[in-house]
C-alpha positions in Angstrom: -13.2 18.5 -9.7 -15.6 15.2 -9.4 -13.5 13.1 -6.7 -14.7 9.4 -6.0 -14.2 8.5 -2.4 -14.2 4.4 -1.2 -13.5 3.4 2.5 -12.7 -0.7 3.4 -12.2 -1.9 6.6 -10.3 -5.4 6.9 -9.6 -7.9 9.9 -5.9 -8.1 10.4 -5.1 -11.4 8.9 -2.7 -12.6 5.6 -5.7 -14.8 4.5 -7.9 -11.0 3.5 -5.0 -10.5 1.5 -6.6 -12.6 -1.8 -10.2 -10.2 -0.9 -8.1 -7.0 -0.5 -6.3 -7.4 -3.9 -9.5 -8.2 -5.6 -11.0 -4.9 -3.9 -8.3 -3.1 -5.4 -8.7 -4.4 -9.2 -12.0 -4.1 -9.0 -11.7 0.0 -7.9 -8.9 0.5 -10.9 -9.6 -1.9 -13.7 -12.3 0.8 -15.1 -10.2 3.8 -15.2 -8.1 3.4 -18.4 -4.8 3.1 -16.8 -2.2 1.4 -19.4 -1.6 -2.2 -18.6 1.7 -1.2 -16.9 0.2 1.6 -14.7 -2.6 -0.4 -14.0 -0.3 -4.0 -12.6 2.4 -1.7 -10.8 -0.4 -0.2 -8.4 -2.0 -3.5 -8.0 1.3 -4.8 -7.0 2.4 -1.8 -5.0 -1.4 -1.8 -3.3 -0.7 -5.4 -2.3 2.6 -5.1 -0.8 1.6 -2.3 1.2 -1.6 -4.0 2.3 0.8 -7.0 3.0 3.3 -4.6 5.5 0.3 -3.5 6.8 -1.2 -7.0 8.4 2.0 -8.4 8.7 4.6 -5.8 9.8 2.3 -3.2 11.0 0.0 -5.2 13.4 1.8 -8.3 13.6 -0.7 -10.3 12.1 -3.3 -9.6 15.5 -6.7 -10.5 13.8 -8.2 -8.0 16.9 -6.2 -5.1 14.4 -7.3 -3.6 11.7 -6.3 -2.5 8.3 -8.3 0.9 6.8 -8.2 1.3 3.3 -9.5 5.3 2.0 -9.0 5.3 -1.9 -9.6 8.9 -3.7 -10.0 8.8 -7.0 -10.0 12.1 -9.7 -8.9 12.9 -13.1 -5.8 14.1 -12.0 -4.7 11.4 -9.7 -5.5 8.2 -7.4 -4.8 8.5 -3.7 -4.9 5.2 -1.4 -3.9 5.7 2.4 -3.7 1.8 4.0 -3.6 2.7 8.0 -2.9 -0.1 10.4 -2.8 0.3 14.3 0.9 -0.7 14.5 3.9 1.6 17.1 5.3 2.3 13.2 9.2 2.6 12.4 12.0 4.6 10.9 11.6 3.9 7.1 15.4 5.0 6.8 16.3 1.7 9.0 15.1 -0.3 6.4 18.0 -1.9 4.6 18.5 -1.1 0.9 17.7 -4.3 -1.1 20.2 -3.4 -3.9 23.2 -3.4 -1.5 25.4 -6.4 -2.3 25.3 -7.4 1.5 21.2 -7.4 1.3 21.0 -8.9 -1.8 19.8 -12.8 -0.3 17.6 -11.8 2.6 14.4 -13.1 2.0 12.6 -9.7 2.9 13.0 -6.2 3.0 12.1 -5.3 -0.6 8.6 -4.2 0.1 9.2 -0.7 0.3 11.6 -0.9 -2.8 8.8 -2.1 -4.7 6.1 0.1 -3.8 8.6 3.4 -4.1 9.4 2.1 -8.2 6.3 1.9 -8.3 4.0 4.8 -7.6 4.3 8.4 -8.1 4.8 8.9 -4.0 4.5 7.0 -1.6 4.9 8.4 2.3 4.3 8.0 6.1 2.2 9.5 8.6 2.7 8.5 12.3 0.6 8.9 15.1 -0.2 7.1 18.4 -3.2 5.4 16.6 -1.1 3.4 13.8 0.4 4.0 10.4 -0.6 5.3 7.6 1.4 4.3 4.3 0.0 6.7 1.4 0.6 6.1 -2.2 -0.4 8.2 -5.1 -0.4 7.3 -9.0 -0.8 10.3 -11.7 -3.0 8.9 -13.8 -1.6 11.0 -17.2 2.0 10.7 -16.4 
């Protein structure tokens, strides 16, 4: 199976988050996704690049945010790893609950969950990594 590998490296800091977004439709705007497939990963890519800087390592610009895409015919794989302690994913309010419903965050990981395929953790003393994976005939 021909597999296309890409590695980006990014200083911790919101203002990359424009460059890292146009990384990421330059990598997928060439692989025939439909319009919708194509947005939702673009939007899920950014939020998790967003957690990443922001949440992950607190917006430190001596952090850093790895990006490994892998891309095949079957699927695309993106793991974002930042150098953050990490945190219990369950202790994340639901955004749908009534009582949640006017916080102004918390519904990063409810977006990027509707929309990719998967979308896990790994933990480990040397930072987070959030992976998300899009089918790309599904």
């Amino acid at each position: 199976m021909n597999q296309r590998k890409i590695q980006k490296k990014y200083v911790s800091n919101p203002e990359n988050l424009p460059e890292i977004e146009q990384f990421f439709i330059k990598t997928f705007k060439d692989l025939n996704l439909t319009e919708k497939k194509y947005n939702s990963l673009i939007l899920a890519l950014s939020e998790a690049s967003s957690n990443a800087i922001k949440h992950g390592n607190k917006n430190d610009p001596e952090k850093f945010v790895d990006i490994l895409v892998k891309i095949d015919e079957e699927k695309i794989e993106v793991k974002i790893k930042d150098e953050g302690k990490g945190f219990d994913p369950s202790s994340v309010p639901d955004p749908t609950q009534p009582q949640n419903l006017l916080k102004e965050s918390g519904r990063g990981l409810f977006i990027i969950k509707s929309f990719v395929d998967e979308f896990y953790y790994e933990f480990s003393p040397e930072g987070t990594i959030a992976n998300l994976v899009v089918y790309r005939n599904n």
